[in-house]
VEXDREN-2710 file (C-alpha; in Angstrom, 1 decimal):
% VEXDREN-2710
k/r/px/py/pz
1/UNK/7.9/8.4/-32.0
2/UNK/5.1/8.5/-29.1
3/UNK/3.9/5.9/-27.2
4/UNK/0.4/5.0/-27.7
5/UNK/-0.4/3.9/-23.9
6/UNK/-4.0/3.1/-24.7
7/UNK/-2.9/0.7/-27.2
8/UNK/-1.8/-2.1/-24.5
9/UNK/1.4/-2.4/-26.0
10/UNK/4.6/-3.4/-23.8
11/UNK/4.1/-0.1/-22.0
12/UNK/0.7/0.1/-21.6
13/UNK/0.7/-4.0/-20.0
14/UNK/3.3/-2.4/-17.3
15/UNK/1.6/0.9/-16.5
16/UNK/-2.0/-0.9/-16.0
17/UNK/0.0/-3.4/-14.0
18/UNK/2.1/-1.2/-11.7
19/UNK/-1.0/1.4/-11.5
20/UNK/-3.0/-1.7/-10.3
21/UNK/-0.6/-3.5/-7.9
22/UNK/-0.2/0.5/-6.3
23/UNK/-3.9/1.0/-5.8
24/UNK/-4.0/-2.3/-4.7
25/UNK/-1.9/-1.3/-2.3
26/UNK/-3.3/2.3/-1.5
27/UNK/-6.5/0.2/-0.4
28/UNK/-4.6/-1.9/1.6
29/UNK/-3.2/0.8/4.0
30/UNK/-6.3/3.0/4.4
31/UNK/-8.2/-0.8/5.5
32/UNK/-5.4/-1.0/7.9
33/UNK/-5.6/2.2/9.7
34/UNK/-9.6/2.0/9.5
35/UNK/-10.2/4.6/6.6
36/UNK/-8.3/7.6/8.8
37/UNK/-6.9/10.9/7.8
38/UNK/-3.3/9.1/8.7
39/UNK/-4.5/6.1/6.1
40/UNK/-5.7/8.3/3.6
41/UNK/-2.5/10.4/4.1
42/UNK/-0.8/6.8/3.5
43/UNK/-2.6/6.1/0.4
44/UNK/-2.0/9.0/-1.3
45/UNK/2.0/8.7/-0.7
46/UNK/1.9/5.2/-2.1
47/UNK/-0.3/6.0/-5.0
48/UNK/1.8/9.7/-5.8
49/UNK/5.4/8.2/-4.5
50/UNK/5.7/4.5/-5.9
51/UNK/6.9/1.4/-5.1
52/UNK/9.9/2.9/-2.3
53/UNK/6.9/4.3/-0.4
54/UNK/5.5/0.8/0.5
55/UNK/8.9/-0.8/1.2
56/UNK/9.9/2.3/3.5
57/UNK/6.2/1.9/5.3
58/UNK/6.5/-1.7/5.7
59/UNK/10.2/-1.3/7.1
60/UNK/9.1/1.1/9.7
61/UNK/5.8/-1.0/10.9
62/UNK/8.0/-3.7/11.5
63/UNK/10.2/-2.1/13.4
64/UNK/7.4/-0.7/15.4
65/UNK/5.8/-3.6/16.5
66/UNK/8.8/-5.9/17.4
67/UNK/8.1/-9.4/15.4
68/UNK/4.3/-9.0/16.1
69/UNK/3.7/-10.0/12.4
70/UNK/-0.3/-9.8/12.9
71/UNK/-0.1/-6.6/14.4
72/UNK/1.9/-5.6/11.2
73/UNK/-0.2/-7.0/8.8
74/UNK/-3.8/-5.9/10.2
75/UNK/-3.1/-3.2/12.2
76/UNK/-3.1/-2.7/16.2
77/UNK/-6.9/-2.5/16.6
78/UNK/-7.9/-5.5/14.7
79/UNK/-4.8/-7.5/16.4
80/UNK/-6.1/-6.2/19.7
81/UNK/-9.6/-7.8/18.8
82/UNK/-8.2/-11.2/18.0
83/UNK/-6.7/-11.5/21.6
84/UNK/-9.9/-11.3/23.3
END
């Protein structure tokens, strides 16, 4: 028997959910690296790749900025403006 997805059933809650925590997401990282190719690039993995991508992104920015948790979170030119 098929799935109706537009029905909102069980399925269709969790799809709308996990489709709108991933753009959610997706618009995160392209604000964080100021709407460049390398955030759009970003975007598009989280949207296409899941919920590994994010978790795998956020694992390597940490380790990149060495327990600066705003340079993390907002990105290296925005952090760089809150220091002056």
């Amino acid at each position: 028997m098929r799935d109706n997805q537009g029905a909102l059933t069980w399925p269709g809650q969790f799809n709308l959910g996990f489709f709108g925590m991933l753009s959610l997401s997706a618009s995160y990282l392209v604000w964080r690296h100021h709407f460049t190719p390398v955030g759009l690039l970003a975007a598009a993995g989280e949207l296409f790749r899941g919920a590994p991508f994010p978790s795998l992104y956020l694992f390597a920015a940490s380790t990149t900025v060495r327990g600066e948790i705003v340079r993390m979170l907002i990105g290296d030119v925005r952090a760089a403006g809150l220091r002056d």
